[in-house]
N, C-alpha and C positions, 0 to 999 in steps of 0.2 A: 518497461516504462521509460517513456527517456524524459528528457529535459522542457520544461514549462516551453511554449511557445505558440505551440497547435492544436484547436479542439474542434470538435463537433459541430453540426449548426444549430441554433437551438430550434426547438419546438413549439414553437409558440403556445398552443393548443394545451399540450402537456403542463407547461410551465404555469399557464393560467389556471389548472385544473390539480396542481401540485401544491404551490404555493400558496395561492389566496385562503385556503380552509388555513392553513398550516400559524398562519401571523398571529391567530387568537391563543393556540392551542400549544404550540411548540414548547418541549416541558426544555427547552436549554437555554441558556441566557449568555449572551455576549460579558464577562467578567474581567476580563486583560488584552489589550492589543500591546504587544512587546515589538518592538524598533530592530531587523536583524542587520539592516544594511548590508553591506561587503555588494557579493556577485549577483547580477540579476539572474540568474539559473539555481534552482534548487528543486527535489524530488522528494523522494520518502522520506517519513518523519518513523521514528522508534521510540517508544515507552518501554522503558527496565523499571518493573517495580522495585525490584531488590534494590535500588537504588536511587530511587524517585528522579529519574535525567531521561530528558529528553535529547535524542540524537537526531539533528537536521540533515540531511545532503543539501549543500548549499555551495554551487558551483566545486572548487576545486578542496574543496575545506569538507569535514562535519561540526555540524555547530553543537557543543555540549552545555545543552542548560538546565537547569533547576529547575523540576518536576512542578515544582510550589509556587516558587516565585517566577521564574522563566527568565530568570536572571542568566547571563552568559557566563558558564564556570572556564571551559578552554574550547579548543579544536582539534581534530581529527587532520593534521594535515598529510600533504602529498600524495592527494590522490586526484591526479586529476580525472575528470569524467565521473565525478562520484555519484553514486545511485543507492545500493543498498547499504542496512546495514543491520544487524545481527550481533546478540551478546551469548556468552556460553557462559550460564549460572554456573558452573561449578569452580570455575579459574576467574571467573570475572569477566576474561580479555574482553575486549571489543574489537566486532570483526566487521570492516567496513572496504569497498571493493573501489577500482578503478578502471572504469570501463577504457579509456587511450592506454591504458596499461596489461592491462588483464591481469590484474592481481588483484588479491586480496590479501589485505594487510591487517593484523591482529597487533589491537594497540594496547597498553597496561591498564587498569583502570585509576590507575592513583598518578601517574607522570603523564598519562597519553602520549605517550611514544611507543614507536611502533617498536615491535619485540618478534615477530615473523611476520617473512610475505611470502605468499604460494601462488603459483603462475595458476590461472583458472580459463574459462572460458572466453570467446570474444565475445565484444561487448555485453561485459558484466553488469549487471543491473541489481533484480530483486534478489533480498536472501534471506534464510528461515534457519532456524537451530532445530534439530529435533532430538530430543530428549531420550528417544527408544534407540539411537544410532551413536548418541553423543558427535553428531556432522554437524557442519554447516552446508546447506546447501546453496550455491549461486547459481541464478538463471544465467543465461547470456540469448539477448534478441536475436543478434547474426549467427551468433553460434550453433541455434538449433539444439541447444542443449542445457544440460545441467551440473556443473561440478559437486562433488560431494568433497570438501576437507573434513579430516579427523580432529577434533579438538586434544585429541590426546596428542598424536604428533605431529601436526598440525602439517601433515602432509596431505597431496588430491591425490583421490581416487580417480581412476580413468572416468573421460566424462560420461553422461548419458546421454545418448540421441534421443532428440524427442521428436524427430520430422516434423515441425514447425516452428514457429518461433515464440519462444515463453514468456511470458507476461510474471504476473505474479506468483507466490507460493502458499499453498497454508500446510501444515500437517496435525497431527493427532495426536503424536507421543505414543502413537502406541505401535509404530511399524509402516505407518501409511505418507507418504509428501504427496500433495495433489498442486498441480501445476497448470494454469490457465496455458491452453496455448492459442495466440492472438488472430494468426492467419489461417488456421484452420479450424476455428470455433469448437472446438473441441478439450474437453479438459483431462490430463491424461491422470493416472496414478501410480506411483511409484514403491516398491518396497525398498524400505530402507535399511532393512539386514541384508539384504544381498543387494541393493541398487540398482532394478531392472524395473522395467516397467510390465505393468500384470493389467491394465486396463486404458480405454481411451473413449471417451464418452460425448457425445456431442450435447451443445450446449444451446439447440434451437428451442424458442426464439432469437435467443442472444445472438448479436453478431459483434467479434472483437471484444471480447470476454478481458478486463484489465486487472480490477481489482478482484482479491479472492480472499472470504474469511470463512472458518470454521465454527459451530458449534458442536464441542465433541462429546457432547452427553445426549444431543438429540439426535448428532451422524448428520447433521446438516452443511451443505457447503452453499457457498453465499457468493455466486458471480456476477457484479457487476461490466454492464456493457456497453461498450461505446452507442450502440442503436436505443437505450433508452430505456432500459430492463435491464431488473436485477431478476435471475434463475435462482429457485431453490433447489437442490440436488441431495437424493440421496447418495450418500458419502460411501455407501459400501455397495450399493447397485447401479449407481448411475442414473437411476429413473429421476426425471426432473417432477417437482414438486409443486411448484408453483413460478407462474412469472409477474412481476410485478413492475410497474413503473418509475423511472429514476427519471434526474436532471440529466440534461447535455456534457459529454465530457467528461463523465467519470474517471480516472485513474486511480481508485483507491477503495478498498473494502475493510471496513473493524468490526469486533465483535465483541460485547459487552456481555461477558456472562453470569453476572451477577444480576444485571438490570434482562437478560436476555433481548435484547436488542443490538442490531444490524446497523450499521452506517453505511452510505454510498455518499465519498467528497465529488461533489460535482463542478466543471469551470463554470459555470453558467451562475455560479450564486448562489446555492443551492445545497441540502445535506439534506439527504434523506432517513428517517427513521424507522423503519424494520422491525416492529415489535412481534415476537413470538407468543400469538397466545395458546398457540400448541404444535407438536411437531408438521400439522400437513395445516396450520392455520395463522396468516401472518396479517399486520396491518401498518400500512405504509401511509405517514406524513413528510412533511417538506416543511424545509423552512429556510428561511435566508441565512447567508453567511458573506459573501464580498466574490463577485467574479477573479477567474482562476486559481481560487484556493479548491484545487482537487487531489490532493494528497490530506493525511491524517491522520493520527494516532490515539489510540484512547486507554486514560488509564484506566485499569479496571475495577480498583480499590473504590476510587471517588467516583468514576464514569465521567473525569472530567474529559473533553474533546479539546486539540490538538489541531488547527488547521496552520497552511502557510499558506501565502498572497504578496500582491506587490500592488501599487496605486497603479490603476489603469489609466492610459494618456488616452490610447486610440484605439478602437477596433474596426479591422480590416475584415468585412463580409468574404464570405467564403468564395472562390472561384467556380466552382459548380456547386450543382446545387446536390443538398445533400454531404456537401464537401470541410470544411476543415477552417473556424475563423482565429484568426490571427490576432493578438493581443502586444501592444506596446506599452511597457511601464516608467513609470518615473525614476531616473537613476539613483541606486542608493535606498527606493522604498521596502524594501523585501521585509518584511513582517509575519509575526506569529501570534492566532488567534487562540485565544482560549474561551470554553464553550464550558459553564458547567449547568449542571441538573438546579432546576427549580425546586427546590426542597418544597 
């Protein structure tokens, strides 16, 4: 995932056939827009329940706010090129990366200062904890790869090659990391007690697979993609399940397991809802939210939704067609949506 700038073109067709049912029906309701200002570049957003904080990538900083109120508690600094970020429940730390850097830096949770950094992949991006390895694992897009850190010594394990370049992550906790990889539409899977890869699955129809969530009681994996569909996949065969329709611009996949529903943040305006009403039976709404908010986090306690956005000035149509439209914001707007459930 890199940095807010470039998405998709939209679909018209889709858009009209997404949205319109969705304005009556949409069980989420727009409840707080919070003011982040600073850097006009921000990425992934993180929910720690243990902790009710939300963690921004927000240009060179992470923003650390109040799960409740979405009040600014501190920052994550010195990292420039920030992307992902990742908490390890059982120390706390907070583990947030720098892609101009290639580290990742483990911050305290009470001072947020950083207390190690471990040399990782080029350009570092997304990252995931998993629970069956006690790692963190960081993608890296140039890199073609995956670092795995030890949360106990918080040293990297040699990287893994993944022959293309990886996108998001999700795992299962129980031995499994599954890793969108972008340019070759494929999604690979990784064991995480020895850290090789044991599978590599293609993700047609999808093309440019971004966002990826798990549900780990159904074995389902959830790829959102740049072409306009979200894939459903089984998690332990690789057989795709279902494809479904999303907004333009996806960058972002969550998974609500309580409510068992699916998010896809879209730039186009757009969040899609993914309702499970059995494991091979799913049903997809749309609703608005504010163009380019395509990242997003959700807690999973309240199912509250997490989006970020900036006030749009200008959009620049795509150079070809089919191609990539460009967005300019107003300086200083960068904001944080908050989306909760219609009781």
């Amino acid at each position: 995932m890199k940095f807010f700038g470039l998405f998709g073109a939209f679909s018209l067709a889709l858009l009209a056939l997404n949205t319109l049912p969705a304005q009556a029906q949409s069980p989420y309701k727009l409840t707080k827009t919070i003011a982040l200002g600073g850097a006009m570049k921000w990425d992934y957003l993180h929910f720690d329940p243990a902790t009710d904080r939300l963690y921004v990538s927000h240009g060179n900083v992470v923003d650390v706010l109040n799960g409740k109120t979405g009040v600014k508690i501190s920052e994550l600094r010195g990292l420039p090129g920030s992307h992902g970020i990742a908490v390890d429940p059982i120390s706390g730390l907070i583990y947030a990366d720098s892609a101009k850097n290639s580290q990742a830096v483990a911050f305290d949770p009470k001072s947020f200062k950083p207390v190690a950094t471990t040399p990782v992949v080029q350009d570092a991006d997304g990252m995931v904890y998993d629970a069956a390895s006690k790692q963190i694992f960081v993608a890296g897009g140039d890199g073609n790869a995956v670092t795995p850190i030890s949360t106990i010594t918080k040293k990297a394990a040699a990287d893994i090659a993944l022959g293309g370049s990886p996108e998001f992550l999700a795992v299962d906790d129980a031995g499994s990391l599954y890793v969108n990889i972008n340019d070759k539409n494929e999604i690979v899977r990784i064991d995480t007690k020895t850290n090789t890869v044991t599978a590599r699955w293609p993700v047609a129809p999808c093309k440019s697979p971004t966002g990826l969530a798990i549900d780990t009681i159904t074995r389902r994996l959830f790829s959102s993609c740049h072409s306009g569909v979200m894939v459903v996949m089984n998690a332990d065969t690789g057989k795709i399940i279902s494809s479904l329709p999303i907004g333009q611009g996806t960058d972002a996949a969550a998974f609500d397991p309580s409510k068992k529903r699916v998010f896809s943040s879209n730039a186009d305006g757009t969040l899609n809802i993914i309702s499970e009403a059995s494991p091979t039976s799913f049903t997809d709404i749309s609703m608005p939210t504010e163009k380019a908010a395509r990242t997003l986090a959700v807690n999973p306690a309240s199912g509250r939704i997490f989006l970020v956005t900036a006030n749009v000035t200008s959009t620049t149509p795509p150079a070809t067609p089919g191609g990539r439209i460009h967005y300019e914001f107003a300086p200083g707007s960068v904001k944080l949506l908050i989306f909760d459930p219609i009781k």
